[in-house]
C-alpha positions, -999 to 999 in steps of 0.1 A, spaced: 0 0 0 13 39 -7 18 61 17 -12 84 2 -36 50 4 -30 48 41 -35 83 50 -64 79 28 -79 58 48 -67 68 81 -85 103 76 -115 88 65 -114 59 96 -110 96 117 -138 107 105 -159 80 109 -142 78 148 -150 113 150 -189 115 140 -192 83 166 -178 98 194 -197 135 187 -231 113 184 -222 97 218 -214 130 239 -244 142 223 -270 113 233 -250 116 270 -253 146 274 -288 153 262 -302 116 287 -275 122 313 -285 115 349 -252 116 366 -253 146 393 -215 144 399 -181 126 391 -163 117 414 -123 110 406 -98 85 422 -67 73 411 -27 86 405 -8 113 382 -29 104 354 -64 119 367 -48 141 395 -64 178 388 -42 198 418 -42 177 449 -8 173 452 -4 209 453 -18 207 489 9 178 501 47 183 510 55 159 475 80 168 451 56 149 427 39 185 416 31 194 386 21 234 396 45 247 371 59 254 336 58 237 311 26 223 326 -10 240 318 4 256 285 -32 243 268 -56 246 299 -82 278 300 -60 309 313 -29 291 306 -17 279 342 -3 253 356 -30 238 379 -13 204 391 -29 186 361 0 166 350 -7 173 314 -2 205 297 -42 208 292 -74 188 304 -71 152 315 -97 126 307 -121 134 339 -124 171 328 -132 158 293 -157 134 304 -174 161 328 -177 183 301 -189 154 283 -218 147 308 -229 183 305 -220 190 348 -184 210 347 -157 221 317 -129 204 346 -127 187 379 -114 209 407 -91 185 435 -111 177 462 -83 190 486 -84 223 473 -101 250 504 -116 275 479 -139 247 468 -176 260 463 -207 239 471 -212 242 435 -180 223 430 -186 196 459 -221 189 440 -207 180 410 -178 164 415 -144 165 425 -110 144 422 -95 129 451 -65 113 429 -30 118 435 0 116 418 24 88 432 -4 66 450 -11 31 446 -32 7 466 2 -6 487 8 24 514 46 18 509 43 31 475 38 65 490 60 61 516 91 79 496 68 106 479 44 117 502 16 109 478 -21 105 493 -23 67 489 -55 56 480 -71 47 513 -64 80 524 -81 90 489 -112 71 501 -109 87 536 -113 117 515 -143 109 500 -158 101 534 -152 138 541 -170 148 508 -197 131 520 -201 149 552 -199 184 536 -221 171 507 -243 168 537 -239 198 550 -247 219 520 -281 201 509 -293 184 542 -287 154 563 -319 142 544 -313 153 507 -281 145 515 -286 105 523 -316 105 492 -289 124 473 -259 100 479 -282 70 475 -293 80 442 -255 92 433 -236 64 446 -257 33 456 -259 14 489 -225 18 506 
């Protein structure tokens, strides 16, 4: 095959990609019932929380950020949005996932989501022993504390009807 046949038909498999995945954000988006997204993980979905933690795994500078709104680095260890911000934006609730450890939060922000993840965790607490990471109990400990000020903002009620219908029996 020529080089021309194969980008022949790499642009036209693109396209085809393309129109598939604009038809999906559009059918989520428009029947979306997902009130929030909540993030856990490592580096790779980590929007700022290591910024809070005495790491040297940070990613609050140059050259990261160069492609995110305004241009900053925001601890996003990518030089724009990361999947979760994509997929929020996707399901209509947020254009990017603030870090949950972040203490200008809004309640707007702690309704629709938030990431607990953090660069350098992994399910083994010695993995974070060296970088000062927020392994991912810790990360779940978090989410406890989401839940309590989920609470506080909508209701000890609301709040339990809300997380039930978010997240399930737990």
């Amino acid at each position: 095959m020529t080089s021309f046949t194969v980008f022949v038909i790499f642009v036209h498999v693109s396209i085809i990609f393309f129109n598939a995945c604009n038809a999906t954000a559009r059918s989520i988006t428009t029947s979306s019932k997902f009130p929030a997204i909540l993030i856990f993980g490592d580096s790779t979905v980590d929007t700022g929380n290591n910024n809070y933690f005495h790491t040297l795994l940070k990613a609050n500078h140059y050259p990261y950020g160069n492609d995110f709104p305004g241009h900053i680095p925001t601890g996003r260890f990518s030089n724009g949005k990361l999947v979760p911000d994509f997929v929020a934006s996707m399901l209509g609730l947020k254009q990017s996932i603030p870090p949950f450890r972040d203490p200008n939060l809004s309640d707007y922000e702690i309704q629709t989501g938030v990431s607990f993840a953090s660069a350098g965790s992994g399910y083994d607490d010695l993995t974070t022993v060296i970088s000062k990471a927020n392994p991912v109990l810790n990360q779940v400990e978090d989410f406890n504390k989401y839940i309590v000020r989920l609470k506080g903002i909508v209701g000890e009620e609301e709040g339990n009807e809300d997380n039930q219908r978010r997240f399930g029996s737990y």
